[in-house]
C-alpha positions as CSV (number, residue, x, y, z in Angstrom):
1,X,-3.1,-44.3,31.8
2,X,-1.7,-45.0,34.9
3,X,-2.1,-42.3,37.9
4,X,1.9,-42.3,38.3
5,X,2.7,-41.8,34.7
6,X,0.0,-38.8,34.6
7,X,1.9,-37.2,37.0
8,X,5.3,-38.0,35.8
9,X,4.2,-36.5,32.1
10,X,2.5,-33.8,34.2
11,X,5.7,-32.8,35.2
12,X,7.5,-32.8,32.1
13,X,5.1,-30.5,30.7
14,X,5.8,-27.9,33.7
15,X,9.8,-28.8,33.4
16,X,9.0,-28.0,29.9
17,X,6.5,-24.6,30.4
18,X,9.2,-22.9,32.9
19,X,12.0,-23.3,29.9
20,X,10.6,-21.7,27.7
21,X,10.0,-19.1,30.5
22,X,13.4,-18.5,31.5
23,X,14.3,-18.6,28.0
24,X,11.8,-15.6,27.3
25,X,13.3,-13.5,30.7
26,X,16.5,-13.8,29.0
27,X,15.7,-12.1,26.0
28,X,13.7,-9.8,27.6
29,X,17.3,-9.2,29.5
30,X,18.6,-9.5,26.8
31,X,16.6,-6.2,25.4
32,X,16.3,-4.0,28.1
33,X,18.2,-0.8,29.1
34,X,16.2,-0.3,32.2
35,X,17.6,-1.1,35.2
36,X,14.2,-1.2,37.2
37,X,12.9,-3.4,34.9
38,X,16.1,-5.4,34.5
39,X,16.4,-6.3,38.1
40,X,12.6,-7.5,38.2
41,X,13.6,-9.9,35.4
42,X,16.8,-10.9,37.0
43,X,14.3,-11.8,40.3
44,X,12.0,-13.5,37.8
45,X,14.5,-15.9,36.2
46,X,15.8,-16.6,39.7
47,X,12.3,-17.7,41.0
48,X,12.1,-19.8,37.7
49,X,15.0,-21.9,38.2
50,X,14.5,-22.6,41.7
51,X,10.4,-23.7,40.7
52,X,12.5,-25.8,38.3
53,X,15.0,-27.1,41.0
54,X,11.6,-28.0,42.8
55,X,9.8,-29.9,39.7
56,X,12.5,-31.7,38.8
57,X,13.1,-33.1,42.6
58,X,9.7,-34.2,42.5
59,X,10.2,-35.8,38.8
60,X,12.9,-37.6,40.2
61,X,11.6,-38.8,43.0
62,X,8.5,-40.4,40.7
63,X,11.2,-42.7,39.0
């Protein structure tokens, strides 16, 4: 397999992975009466998305 598509199915995977990672934060949300712990998920959802901003620049720029 070619280097290039490695790295573009690579990066699906982690486009992939960090889904179902935000998905999970938002149940957790979701769930939670705790506003400590509520604001650390709100913080991690945020640095989520923009990891996922940042993979998918780089995906786009491999087509």
């Amino acid at each position: 397999m070619p280097i290039e598509k490695k790295k573009r199915r690579a990066l699906s995977e982690e486009l992939a992975k960090i889904t179902q990672q935000i998905e999970n934060v938002n149940r957790k949300i979701d769930l939670t009466e705790d506003e400590d712990l509520l604001d650390a998920l709100i913080y991690e959802e945020l640095s989520l998305k923009a990891r996922f901003r940042q993979i998918l620049k780089e995906a786009k720029r491999q087509l």
